[in-house]
Each structure stands twice: as C-alpha cells, then as structure tokens.
Residue, then its C-alpha position, 0 to 999 in steps of 0.5 A: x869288389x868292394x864290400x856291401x854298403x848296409x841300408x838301414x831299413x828305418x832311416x832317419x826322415x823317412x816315417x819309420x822312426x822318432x817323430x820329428x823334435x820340431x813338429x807339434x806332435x814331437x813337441x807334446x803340443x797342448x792337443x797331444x796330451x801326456x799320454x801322446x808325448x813320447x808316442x814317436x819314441x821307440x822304447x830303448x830295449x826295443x830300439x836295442x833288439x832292432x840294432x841286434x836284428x840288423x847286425x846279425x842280418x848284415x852280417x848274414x850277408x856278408x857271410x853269404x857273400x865271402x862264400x860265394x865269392x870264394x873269399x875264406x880259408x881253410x887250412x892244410x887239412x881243409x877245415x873252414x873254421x868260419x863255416x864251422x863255427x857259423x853254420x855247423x857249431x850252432x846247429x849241433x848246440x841246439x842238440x848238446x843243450x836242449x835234446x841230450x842236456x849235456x853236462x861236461x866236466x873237468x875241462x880244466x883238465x884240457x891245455x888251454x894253449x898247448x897241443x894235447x891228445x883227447x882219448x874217449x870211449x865210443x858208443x852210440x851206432x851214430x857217432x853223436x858222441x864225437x860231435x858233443x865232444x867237439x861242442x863241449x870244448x868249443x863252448x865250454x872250454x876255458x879259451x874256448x878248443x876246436x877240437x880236430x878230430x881222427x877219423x877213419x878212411x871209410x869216413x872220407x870215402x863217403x859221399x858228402x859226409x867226407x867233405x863234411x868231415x875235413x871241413x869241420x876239422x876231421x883228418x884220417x886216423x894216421x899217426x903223420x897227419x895226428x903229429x902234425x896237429x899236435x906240434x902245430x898246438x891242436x887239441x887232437x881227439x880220437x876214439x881208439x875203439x873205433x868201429x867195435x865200439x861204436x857199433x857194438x849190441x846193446x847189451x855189451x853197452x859202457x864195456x870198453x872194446x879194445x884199443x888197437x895196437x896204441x898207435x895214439x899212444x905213440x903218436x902222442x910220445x914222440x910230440x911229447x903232449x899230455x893224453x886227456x881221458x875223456x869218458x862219455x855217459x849217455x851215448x849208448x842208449x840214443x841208438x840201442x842196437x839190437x841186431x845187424x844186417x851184415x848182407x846189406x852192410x857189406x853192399x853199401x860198404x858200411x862196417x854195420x847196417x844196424x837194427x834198432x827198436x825204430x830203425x828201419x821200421x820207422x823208416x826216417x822216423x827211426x833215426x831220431x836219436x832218443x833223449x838221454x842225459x849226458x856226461x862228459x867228463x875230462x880227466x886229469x891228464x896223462x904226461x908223455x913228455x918223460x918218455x925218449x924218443x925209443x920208448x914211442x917205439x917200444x911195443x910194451x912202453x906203448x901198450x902198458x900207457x894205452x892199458x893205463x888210459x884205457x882203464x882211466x875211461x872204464x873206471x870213470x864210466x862205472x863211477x858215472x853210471x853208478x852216479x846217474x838215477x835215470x836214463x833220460x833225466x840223469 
C-alpha cells in the first residue's frame, strides 16, 4: 500500500491563505490603505507554527498507520525503539521535568558507544527510579543510550505491565541474556537490591540492602565492560512505606502490598507519587577488562567488586543527602 499523500489544509487559491498578488486588495489598491496592504499575509512566525502543526499531524498519521499495519520492528528481546521513543519516552519526560525536577549528573561517565553495566540503588515502592534512569540517558546523555534494563521474572509474569516491560527495553534478570546485550554494545542497567530494596520501610530509607550473589558483577567480567555506579537521591520519599499486608500480597502474587500515608485510603488518589527533588548521579566507571576469564568465576574476585560497587553508590548517596537542604525543593 502505498503511503499516504498529506493534504495540505490551506492550499493555494482556496480563501485560506495569502490574498491573491493581482487583485486589488493584494495590490494595496488606493481604497485599502496602509493599514490593509499586508492584510492577506500571515506573519512568518505564525506561517512557521502552521508548517510545525503540519508536520507533527502528518507524521501522527503515518505512525498510527505503520502500527496498525504492522510495519515496525522490534529486536530479539522485543523492544520497539519507535514505540518508546514516540508514545512512552515523552510521557514519562513530563514526569522527570516537571513533577520530580530531576537533575543528572556525571553522564560523561557513561560509554557513549560501547557496552557498559549501569549499577544503582533501588527505592521508591514503585519502581519510578528505573524509569528516570532510563529518561536521563536518553535525553541527557551526550549520544543520547537507550537504557535496557534487567528485570525480574515477576515483572513478566504480569499482566500488561509484562509486554509493557519487553517493549520498551526490559528483558529478565539472567546473566545470558544480560551478556548478550552488553557484547552486542547495549548500556545495561540493573538494580541488584532488587525487591528488598525497593519495598523496604521507610525508615530503613538511602541504606543500601545487600547485592545478592553478584551475578552482575560476573556478568559484566566475562564482557569485559566497565561497571557504572549510579546513586539516586529522591526516590525514597515518593512512596514512603509504612507497613505491609503480607496476606493480600501473597494472594495477588506480589513480593509486597504496601501501606503508605495515602495508599490505600485514598483509593486511586494515593498512588500519585509525591513531589520530591531528584538526584542522579553517575560515577566514574569500574573497569572489568583486567580480569581473566576465571576471575568471573571466582566467588571471592566477584564479591570483593560487588562490595566495591556497592560502597561507591552508599558513599555517594550520603554525600547527596548531606548536599540536599529539602525534601521537595533540594
């Protein structure tokens, strides 16, 4: 099917543009006066902002079209780069800019070509902080990384948020699929705290819980690609969890059902997330191409480097909080 012919909706002749040059109101004839000369001509800032509208409408269309007729790609994993970058990438751009005021830093510490593993701390009873991560690479980056994230299997077991999660970039947390991305040049990120973490109480907020067995660690080794410690101020305090119905948990097959000053008792109204001031900071990276293919295998080798990340991110966490003057205006 050939592709759509865009119509332009003023065109030329039709009433809705410039006036006519040869007739007497295009001429600035003796009866139109100064102020009617340029009456039929639209200012070219205004004539600008049309083309814009234009544009942006036809390409709508053709989006909409290439969707419903199936012509786009996704990759191995199944993520649509186009469907992120139009439809989900702008949506949570309005939250990283104007409801969190996310500031990043020290992006020159991520590879702008190469395959590296992001390493951060989790927080936040919803995982917003995976989500700004991923904002903050793409928009703030240099070259601009699409950031593809490591999931858990609960994740992907769940409905719609699932096919949600491999289309915009996510894949399960295993190291075979993790070392296929990263030779393959992907900037991975993972969040090793994984559930601990981000369903912790609130008053066990910015202390990191522990790492697991380091399986990034070893991953990251045998690719031979940098560890990039990322430490994110802000995230604990959107959802601060008071307490746990572990009964109800357990019958929706959740990790945790949390209790916050608004959740549930606000119904819908209580998972509005509130409007604290972020940090993210990317520090300097941790090289893993020195190491031989045994030391990926060696619990203690392994460890030692998850320990050494994992202090890098508790380290700089304290050094931001001691930074921040307030919760909602940093």
């Amino acid at each position: 099917m050939a592709d759509a012919r865009v119509i332009p909706l003023h065109p030329e002749g039709d009433g809705g543009g410039r006036a006519d040059p040869e007739s007497p109101l295009g001429r600035g004839g003796p009866s139109s006066g100064d102020e009617l000369a340029g009456a039929g001509e639209e200012p070219e800032e205004e004539t600008g902002r049309s083309a814009d509208r234009h544009e942006a409408l036809a390409e709508a269309v053709a989006f909409a079209r290439r969707r419903l007729l199936g012509q786009y790609a996704v990759d191995e994993f199944g993520f649509d780069r186009e469907l992120t970058e139009r439809v989900f990438l702008p949506l949570l751009r309005t939250v990283y800019d104007n409801w969190f005021r996310v500031e990043a830093v020290g992006l020159h510490n991520v590879p702008s070509e190469s395959g590296a593993l992001v390493v951060a701390n989790h927080s936040g009873t919803l995982p917003w902080d995976a989500l700004m991560t991923t904002v903050a690479l793409h928009d703030h980056h240099p070259v601009g990384r699409q950031l593809r994230m490591l999931g858990a299997d609960v994740v992907f077991g769940t409905p719609v948020i699932g096919p949600l999660a491999r289309r915009t970039g996510q894949t399960l947390a295993c190291n075979p699929d993790a070392e296929r991305l990263l030779r393959g040049g992907e900037l991975v990120g993972v969040w090793p705290e994984g559930f601990k973490g981000i369903g912790k109480p609130f008053r066990d907020r910015y202390k990191l819980q522990r790492f697991g067995r380091g399986g990034f660690v070893s991953a990251a080794m045998r690719c031979g690609v940098p560890i990039v410690p990322c430490s994110i101020v802000g995230a604990e305090e959107i959802y601060p969890k008071i307490g746990d119905i572990r009964p109800l948990a357990r019958l929706l097959g959740l990790p945790y059902f949390p209790v916050t000053p608004f959740f549930p008792h606000l119904g819908p109204l209580g998972t509005v997330p509130l409007p604290s001031k972020w940090y993210i900071e990317f520090g300097e990276p941790i090289g893993t191409a020195d190491f031989d293919a045994e030391s990926a295998e060696d619990p203690m080798v392994v460890f030692n480097l998850s320990d050494q990340v994992r202090e890098t991110i508790q380290e700089t966490i304290y050094r931001l909080l001691a930074q921040r003057g307030s919760v909602f205006s940093g």
